[in-house]
N, C-alpha and C positions, 0 to 999 in steps of 0.2 A: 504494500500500500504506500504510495506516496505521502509525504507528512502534508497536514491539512495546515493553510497558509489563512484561515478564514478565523478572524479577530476573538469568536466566540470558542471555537477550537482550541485557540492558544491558550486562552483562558484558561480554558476546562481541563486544558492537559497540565499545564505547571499547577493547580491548585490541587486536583487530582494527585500528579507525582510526589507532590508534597504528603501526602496524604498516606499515602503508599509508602514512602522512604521512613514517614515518622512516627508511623502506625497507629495512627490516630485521627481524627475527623478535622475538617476546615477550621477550625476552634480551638486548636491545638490538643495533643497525646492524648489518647481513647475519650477525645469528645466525637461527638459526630457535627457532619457536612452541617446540617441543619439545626446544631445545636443538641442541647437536650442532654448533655453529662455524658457520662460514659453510654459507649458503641451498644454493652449488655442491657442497661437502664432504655435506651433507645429500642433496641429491639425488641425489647418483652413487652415496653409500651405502643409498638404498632403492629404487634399480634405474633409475635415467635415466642414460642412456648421455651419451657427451659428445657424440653424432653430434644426439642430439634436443637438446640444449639449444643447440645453436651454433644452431640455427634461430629460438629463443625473442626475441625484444624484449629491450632490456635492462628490468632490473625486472619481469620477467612470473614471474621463481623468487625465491620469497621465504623457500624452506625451510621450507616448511608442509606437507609430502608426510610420510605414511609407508607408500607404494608408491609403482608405475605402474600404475593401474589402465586408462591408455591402451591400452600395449603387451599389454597382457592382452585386451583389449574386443574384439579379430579382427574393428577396425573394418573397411567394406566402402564401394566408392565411391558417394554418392547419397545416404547413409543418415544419419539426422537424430540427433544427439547432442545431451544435457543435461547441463551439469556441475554441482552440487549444491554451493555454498559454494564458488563458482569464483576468488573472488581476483582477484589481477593476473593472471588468464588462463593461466596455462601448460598445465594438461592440456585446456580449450578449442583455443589455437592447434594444439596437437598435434593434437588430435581432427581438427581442419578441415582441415590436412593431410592427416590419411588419409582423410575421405569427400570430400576434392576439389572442384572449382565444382559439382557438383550435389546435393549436400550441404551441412550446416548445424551448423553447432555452436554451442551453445545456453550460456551462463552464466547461473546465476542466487545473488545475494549481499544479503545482508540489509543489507550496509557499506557506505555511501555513498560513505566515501575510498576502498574497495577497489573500487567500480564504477568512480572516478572512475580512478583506476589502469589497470582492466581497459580502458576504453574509451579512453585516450590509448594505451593499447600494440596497440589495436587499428588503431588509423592505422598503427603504424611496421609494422603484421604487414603491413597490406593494401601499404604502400611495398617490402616484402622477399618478400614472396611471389607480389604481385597477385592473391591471395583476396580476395574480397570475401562470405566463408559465415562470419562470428564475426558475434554480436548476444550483448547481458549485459542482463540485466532485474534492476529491484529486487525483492528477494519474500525470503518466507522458505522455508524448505523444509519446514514442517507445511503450505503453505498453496502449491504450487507455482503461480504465474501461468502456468500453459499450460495450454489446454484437452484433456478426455480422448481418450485412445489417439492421441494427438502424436508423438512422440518413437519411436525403433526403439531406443537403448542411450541407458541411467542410468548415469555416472557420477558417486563422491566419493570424494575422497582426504584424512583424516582431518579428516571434518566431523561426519558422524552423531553421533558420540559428543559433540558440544557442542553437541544441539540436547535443549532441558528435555523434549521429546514426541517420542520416538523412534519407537513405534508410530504414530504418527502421519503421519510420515515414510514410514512403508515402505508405509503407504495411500496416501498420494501417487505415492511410486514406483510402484507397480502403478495406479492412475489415470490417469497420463500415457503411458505405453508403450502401444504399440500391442502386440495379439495378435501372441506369438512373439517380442515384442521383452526385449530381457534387460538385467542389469546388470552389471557389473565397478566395482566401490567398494571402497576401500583405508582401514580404521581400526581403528581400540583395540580393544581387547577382553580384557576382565579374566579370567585366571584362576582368577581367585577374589577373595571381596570384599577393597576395600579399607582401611587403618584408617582411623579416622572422622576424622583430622588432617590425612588427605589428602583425603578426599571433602569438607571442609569448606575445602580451601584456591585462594583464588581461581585463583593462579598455576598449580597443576595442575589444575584445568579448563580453563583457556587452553593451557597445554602437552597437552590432548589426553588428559589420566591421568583426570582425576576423575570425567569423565561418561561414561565408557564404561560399556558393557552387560557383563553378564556370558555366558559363550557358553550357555549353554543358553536365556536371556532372549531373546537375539538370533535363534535358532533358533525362538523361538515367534513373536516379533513377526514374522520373514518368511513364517512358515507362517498366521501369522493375514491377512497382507495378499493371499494367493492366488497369492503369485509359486512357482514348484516348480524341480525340478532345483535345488536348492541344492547350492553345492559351496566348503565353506573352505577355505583354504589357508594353515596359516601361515608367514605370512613374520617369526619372529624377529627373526632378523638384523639386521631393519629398527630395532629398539628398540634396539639398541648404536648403530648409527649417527646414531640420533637423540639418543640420551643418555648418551656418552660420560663416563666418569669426570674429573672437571674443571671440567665444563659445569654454571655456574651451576644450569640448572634439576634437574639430577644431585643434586648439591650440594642443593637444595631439597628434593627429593624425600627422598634418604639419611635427612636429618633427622626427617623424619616417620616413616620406617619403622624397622620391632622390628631388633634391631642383628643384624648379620651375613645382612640378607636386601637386596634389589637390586629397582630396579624391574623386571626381567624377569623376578623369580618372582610378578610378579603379575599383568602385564599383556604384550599382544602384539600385532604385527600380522598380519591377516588381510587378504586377499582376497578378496570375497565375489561369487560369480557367482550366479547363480539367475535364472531367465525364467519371461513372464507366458505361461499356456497359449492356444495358439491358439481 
């Protein structure tokens, strides 16, 4: 893959490889991207059970989630999964867990310290589990390295919203899925626009706020990519666990926004399910 020269890429990659090198979230050492204390506090507060993470590698949760878009996917044994801005692996090794040795589970990550991450914790997965179905490719996600109707379920969990070409994206998605196959993806989604101190600021694009869609935007891009049976879910809840009053990126956020309002009057998380027709 060629290195991506596109301002929001750059971004996403030095915040990211920081992230990866110091094993800890945007926030600095085991905080996550979006805030919210430590990676484990983050994860159990947007739906990872402690039974799935005792299974994880160390360093594979880096509190970059805001869902499980795994335990939602009704993954099935055999069946080929792709994680979409897969990180140090954690919704991958989950994934390959549930479709078992004859099944595959698919990472793909634009970040080279985060590939380099994903694929050292892939030895310790295959030493603890004796799988051998994880593989992480470089690539971006306007531009997926895997060839058409590949894949049976799309997975991402709060990536979309940090990619410059969204619609773009969801062409991809529906390109790689085979007929019938479907997605479970966990990210932002603004309830209405945001002030332009925010959309302008580097640190809540990294925290997941600033490049989110807004949901009727989101609604067209997947209705334009061909995928059907769309069905959101919001999961709230998930943006208090992520941004915690306290929590430096909180704290960032606050600042920018008109007084007396919160980042969860503006923005949420969703789960977004929808499949490509047979």
């Amino acid at each position: 893959m060629e290195p991506s020269t596109h301002p929001t890429h750059l971004k996403v990659q030095d915040a990211y490889g920081k992230i990866a090198r110091i094993g800890g979230g945007g926030c600095g050492p085991q905080s996550s991207c979006c805030g919210g204390g430590t990676a484990a506090k983050v994860a159990q507060g947007v739906g990872y059970s402690d039974v799935e993470l005792a299974t994880l590698p160390e360093g594979a949760n880096l509190g970059l989630s805001c869902g499980n878009p795994t335990a939602l996917a009704e993954l099935k044994p055999g069946e080929i999964v792709l994680d979409l801005g897969s990180g140090a692996g954690l919704d991958v090794f989950l994934a390959a867990q549930r479709v078992g040795p004859e099944g595959r589970a698919i990472g793909v990550d634009m970040t080279r310290d985060m590939l380099a991450k994903a694929r050292h914790n892939a030895a310790e997965f295959r030493r603890r589990t004796g799988l051998d179905n994880v593989t992480f490719h470089h690539g971006q996600i306007e531009a997926i390295p895997l060839p058409d109707a590949s894949v049976d379920v799309v997975l991402s969990n709060c990536v979309l919203n940090l990619s410059p070409d969204q619609p773009a994206v969801w062409k991809e998605i529906a390109r790689v899925l085979k007929p019938g196959g479907r997605v479970s993806i966990s990210d932002m989604v603004l309830l209405k626009p945001l002030p332009e101190p925010i959309r302008e600021s580097v640190e809540a694009l990294v925290g997941c706020i600033a490049g989110a869609a807004l949901m009727d935007d989101l609604r067209t891009m997947i209705q334009a990519s061909g995928l059907v049976d769309l069905t959101l879910t919001d999961k709230g809840e998930s943006v208090e666990a992520m941004l915690p009053a306290g929590d430096p990126m909180t704290d960032h956020l606050l600042s920018l926004l008109p007084a007396g309002t919160r980042p969860s009057d503006y923005i949420t998380s969703l789960i977004i399910a929808a499949r490509k027709p047979v």
